[in-house]
N, C-alpha and C positions, 0 to 999 in steps of 0.2 A: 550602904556603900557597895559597889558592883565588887567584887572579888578578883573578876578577871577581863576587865573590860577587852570588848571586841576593838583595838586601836587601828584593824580596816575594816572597822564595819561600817556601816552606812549613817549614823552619826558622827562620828569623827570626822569623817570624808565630808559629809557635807557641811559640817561646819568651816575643818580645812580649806574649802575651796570658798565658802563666805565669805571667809577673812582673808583669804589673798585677792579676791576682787575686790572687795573693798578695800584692802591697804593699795590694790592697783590704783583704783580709783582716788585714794587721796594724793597720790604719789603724781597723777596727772597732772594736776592741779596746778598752771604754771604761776610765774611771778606778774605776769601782764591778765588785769581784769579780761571775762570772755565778752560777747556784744550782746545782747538780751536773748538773742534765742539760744547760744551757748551755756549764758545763765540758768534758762527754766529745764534745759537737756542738764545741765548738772545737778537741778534741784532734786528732775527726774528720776535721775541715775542713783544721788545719795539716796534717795525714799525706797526706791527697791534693794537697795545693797543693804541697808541701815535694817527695810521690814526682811529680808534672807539669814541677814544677822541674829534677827533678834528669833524668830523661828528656828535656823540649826542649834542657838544655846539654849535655848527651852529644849534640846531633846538630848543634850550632852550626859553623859550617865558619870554618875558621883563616883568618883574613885578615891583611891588613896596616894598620897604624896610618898612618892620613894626615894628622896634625897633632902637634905636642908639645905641643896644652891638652892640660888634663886633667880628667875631669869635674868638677864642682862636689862636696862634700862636705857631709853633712847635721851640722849642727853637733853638738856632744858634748851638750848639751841638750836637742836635742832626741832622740837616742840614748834618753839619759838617760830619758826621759819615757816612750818606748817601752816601755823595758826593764823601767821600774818597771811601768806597767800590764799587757804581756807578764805577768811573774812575781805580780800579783795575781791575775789572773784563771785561771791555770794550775794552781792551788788542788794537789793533787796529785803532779800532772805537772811541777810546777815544779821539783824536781831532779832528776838521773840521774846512776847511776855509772858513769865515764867511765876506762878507760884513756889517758894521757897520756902522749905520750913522752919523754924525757929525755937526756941525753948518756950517760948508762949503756946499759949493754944493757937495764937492766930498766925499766919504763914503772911511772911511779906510778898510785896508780887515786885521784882524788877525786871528790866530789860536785859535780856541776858546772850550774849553775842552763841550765836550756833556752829560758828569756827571752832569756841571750847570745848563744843560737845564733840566735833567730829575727830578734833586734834585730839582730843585726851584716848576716844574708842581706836585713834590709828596707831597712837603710841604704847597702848596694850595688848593691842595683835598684834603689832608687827615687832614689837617686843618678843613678844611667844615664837612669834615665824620664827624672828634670828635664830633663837636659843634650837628651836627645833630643826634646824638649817645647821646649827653646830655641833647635832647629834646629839642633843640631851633625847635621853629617854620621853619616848609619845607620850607614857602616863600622868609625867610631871608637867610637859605643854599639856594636856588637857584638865590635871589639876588646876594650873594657873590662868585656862582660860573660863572655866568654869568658876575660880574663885572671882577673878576678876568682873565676871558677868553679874555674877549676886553681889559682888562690895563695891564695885565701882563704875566702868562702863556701861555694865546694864542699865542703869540710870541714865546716864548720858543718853541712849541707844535710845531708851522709851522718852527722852524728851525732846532729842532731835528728832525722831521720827513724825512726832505731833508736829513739831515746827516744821520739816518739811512736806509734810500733806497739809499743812494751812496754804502753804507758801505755791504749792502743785497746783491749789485747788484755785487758788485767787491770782493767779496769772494766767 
């Protein structure tokens, strides 16, 4: 664990500005489907925000948790709302098949809507933003973007990622 991490050094910073373009970029996302070239320009755009992503969390340094809050959570509604316009406008791109693990040795493969992956990675950053927007200590926002990278989102990131460079490549 880092002792005393640098929270303006050039990790934090680039990760910070990852996750506010990307939560910009989900936040654009309107309720009316785009027309196909808006579409493959959004596919575009998640694939670099999503591989920027996943690049500043691989460099975030391990720290220690300095409180038992926990950040604020973005309600299931509004998820919800995301997710729904996410998968309108992704016209296409909106499912991929997905190997799944299972308690078996063998992994199922289903179709797996890539609006969950982007809604769930916009709802744990921009989770972290609020709480660090309401003055929680930077330690504890990069505790929980870092926890979240390795227990949850990270996942999402590396498997929308593949879906949208399938989805980049083949349009």
């Amino acid at each position: 664990m880092t002792e005393d991490p640098d929270l303006d050094g050039p990790a934090f910073v680039a990760f910070l500005n990852a996750a506010k373009a990307y939560c910009t970029e989900v936040e654009a996302v309107g309720a009316e489907p785009p027309d196909s070239a808006d579409e493959r320009a959004m596919v575009l755009g998640f694939r670099a925000r999503v591989a920027a992503l996943l690049a500043a969390a691989v460099a975030l340094p391990d720290v220690e948790v300095t409180t038992s809050e926990i950040s604020p959570s973005i309600s299931h509604e509004a998820w919800s709302a995301k997710f729904a316009a996410l998968d309108r406008a992704l016209g296409p791109a909106a499912t991929y098949w997905a190997a799944l693990p299972t308690a078996g040795t063998e992994a199922d493969v289903a179709l797996v809507p890539l609006a969950d992956d982007l809604a769930d990675i916009w709802r744990d950053l921009r989770s972290a933003l609020d709480w660090l927007d309401s003055g929680a200590d930077p330690a504890d926002v990069l505790w929980e973007w870092r926890f979240g990278f390795e227990t949850h989102w990270g996942r999402h990131a590396t498997q929308a990622l593949g879906a949208l460079h399938a989805a980049a490549v083949s349009s």
